[in-house]
C-alpha positions as CSV (number, residue, x, y, z in Angstrom):
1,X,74.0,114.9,114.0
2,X,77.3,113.3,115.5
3,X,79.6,111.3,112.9
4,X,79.1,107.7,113.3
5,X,82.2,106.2,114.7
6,X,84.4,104.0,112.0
7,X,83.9,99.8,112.6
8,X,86.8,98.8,114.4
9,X,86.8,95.6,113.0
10,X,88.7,96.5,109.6
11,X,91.3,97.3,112.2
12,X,90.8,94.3,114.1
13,X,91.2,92.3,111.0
14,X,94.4,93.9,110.2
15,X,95.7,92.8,113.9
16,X,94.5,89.1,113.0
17,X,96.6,88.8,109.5
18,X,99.8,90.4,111.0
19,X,99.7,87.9,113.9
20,X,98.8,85.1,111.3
21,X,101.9,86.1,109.3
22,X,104.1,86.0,112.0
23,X,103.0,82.6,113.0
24,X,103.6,81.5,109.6
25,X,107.3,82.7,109.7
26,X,107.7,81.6,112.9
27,X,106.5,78.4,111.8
28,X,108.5,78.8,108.2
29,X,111.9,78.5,110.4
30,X,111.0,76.2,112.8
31,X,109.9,73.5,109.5
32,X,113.1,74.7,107.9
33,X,111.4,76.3,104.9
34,X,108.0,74.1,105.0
35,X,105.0,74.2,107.6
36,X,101.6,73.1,107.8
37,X,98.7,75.4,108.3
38,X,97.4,73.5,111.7
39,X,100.7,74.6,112.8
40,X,100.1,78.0,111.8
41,X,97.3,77.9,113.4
42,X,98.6,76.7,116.5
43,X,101.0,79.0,116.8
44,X,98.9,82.3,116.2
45,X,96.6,80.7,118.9
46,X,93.5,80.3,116.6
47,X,90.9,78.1,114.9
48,X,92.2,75.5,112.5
49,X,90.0,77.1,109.5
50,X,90.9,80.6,110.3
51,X,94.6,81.0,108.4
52,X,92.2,79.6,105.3
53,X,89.5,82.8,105.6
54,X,92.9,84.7,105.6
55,X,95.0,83.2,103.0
56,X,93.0,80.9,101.2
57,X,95.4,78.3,100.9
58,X,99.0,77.2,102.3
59,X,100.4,78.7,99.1
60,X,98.3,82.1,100.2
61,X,100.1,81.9,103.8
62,X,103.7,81.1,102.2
63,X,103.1,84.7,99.6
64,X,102.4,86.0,102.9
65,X,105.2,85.7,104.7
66,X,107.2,86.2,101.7
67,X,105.5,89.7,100.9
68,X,105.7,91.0,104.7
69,X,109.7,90.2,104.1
70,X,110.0,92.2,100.8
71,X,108.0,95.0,102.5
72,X,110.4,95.3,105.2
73,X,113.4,94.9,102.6
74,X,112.1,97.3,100.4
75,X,111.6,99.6,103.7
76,X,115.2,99.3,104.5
77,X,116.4,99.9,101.2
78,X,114.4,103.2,100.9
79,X,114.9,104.8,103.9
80,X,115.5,108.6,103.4
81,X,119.4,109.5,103.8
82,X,120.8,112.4,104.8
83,X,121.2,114.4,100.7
84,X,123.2,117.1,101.8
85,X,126.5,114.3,101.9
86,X,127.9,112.8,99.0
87,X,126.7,110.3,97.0
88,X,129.2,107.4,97.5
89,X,128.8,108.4,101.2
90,X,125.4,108.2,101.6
91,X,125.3,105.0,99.5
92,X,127.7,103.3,101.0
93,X,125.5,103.3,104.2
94,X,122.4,102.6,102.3
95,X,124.0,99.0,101.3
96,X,125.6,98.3,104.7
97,X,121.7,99.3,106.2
98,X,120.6,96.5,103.2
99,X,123.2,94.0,103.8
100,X,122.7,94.3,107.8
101,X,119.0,93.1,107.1
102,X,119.5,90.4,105.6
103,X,122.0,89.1,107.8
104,X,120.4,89.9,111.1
105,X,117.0,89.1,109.5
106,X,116.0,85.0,110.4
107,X,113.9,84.1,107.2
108,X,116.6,85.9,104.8
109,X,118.2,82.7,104.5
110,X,114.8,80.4,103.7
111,X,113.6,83.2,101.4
112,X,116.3,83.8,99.7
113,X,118.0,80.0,99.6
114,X,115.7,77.3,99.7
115,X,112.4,79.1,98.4
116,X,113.8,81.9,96.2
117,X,114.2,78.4,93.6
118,X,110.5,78.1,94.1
119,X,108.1,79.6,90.6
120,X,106.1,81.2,93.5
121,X,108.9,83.5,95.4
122,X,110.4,83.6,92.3
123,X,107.7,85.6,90.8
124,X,107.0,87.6,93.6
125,X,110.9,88.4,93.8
126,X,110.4,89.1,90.4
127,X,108.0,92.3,90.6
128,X,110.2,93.1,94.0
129,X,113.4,93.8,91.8
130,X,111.5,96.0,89.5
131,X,110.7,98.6,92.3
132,X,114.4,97.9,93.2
133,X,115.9,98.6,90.0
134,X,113.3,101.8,89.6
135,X,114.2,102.9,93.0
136,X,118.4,102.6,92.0
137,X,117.5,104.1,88.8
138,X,116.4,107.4,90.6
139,X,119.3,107.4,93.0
140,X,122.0,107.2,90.3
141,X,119.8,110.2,88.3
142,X,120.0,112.2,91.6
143,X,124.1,111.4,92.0
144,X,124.4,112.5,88.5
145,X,122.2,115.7,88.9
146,X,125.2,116.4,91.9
147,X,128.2,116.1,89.9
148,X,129.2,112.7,91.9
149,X,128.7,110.5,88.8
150,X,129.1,110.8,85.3
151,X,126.5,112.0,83.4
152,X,127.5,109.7,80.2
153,X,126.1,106.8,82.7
154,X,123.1,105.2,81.6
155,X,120.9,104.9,84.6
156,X,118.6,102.3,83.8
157,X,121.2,99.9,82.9
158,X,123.8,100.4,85.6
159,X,120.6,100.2,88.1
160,X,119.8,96.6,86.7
161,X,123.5,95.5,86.6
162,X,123.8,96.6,90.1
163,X,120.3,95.4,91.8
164,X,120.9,92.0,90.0
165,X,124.5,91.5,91.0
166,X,123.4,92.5,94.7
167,X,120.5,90.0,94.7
168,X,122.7,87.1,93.4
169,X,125.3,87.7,95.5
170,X,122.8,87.9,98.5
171,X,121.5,84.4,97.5
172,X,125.3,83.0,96.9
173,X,126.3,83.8,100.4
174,X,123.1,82.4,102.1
175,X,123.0,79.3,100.3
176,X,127.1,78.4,101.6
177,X,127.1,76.7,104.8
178,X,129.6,79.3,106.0
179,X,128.2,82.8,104.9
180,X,130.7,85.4,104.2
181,X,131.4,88.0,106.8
182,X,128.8,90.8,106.5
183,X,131.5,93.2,106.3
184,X,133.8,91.7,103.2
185,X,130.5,91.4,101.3
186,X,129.6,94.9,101.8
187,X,133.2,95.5,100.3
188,X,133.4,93.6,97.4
189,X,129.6,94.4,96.3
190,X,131.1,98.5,96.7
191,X,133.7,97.7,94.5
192,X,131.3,96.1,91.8
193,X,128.7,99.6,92.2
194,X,131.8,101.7,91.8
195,X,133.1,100.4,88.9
196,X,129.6,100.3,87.1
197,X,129.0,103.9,88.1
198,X,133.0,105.0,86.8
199,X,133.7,105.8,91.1
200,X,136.9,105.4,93.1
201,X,137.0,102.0,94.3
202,X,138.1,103.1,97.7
203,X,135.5,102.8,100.4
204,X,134.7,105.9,101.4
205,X,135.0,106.6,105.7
């Protein structure tokens, strides 16, 4: 007897929630950190009622967005580098890949200014920076397992120091009118993960 094909409406429904989300973002910006749902509605092209069936609530469509932009932060941020080079190498381009994001990225400066004040993105940010910190915590292990940083490093706590001071100084330069230049923020923040993890302060080429 032939296999019955799978629904595709699970699919489907996955097509109608991304679409939803990106209305909502697009509608996040264009309300300057605030939207209404008949907007979001409008914008995806759909029923009024339909963003509620999704997300329950405006609070549901504003976790949304913010979830689908730590997804693709966290995606960035993890991408698999090239171990055969050395540590502060391969690093080095890991935070010019994360600071690039958030600079070229529209709702980084919404989500991370105006709303990351909010109890709501805050503890969603909250869980977000404990996969960060787990993730940094492995990466530091794996430079010490090579020889490129001292084994007399504690991981866990240089990984905290370094996730937290990247985060705050993410949400300092988005919240100044004038933003500094992606590239002297990618130097200072290399000078403050060198020092933690006992490296020369000199950007590697």
């Amino acid at each position: 007897m032939a296999a019955a094909r799978p629904s595709p409406r699970p699919r489907k429904s996955e097509a109608t929630r991304a679409r939803l989300v990106a209305a909502a973002g697009e509608a996040l910006l264009a309300g300057g950190g605030d939207f209404e749902m008949s907007e979001l509605a409008r914008r995806a092209g759909v029923s009024d009622g339909l963003p509620y069936h999704y997300f329950g609530s405006k609070a549901g469509a504003l976790s949304a967005v913010v979830d689908d932009f730590y997804d693709r932060y966290y995606a960035v941020v993890n991408r698999p580098l090239d171990g055969s080079r050395p540590w502060p190498e391969r690093e080095l381009e890991r935070l010019r890949s994360w600071l690039g994001f958030l600079y070229e990225e529209p709702l980084a400066p919404i989500v991370l200014g105006r709303m990351g004040r909010t109890v709501q993105v805050a503890g969603l940010e909250s869980a977000r920076r404990d996969q960060l910190i787990a993730l940094a915590r492995r990466n530091i292990e794996l430079g010490q397992a090579a020889g490129d940083i001292s084994g007399r490093i504690d991981a866990g706590v240089a990984a905290a120091a370094i996730i937290g001071a990247i985060g705050q100084a993410a949400v300092q330069a988005f919240q100044d009118a004038r933003p500094p230049e992606p590239s002297v923020l990618t130097t200072q923040l290399w000078g403050l993960i060198a020092g933690a993890l006992g490296l020369r302060t000199s950007q590697p080429d």
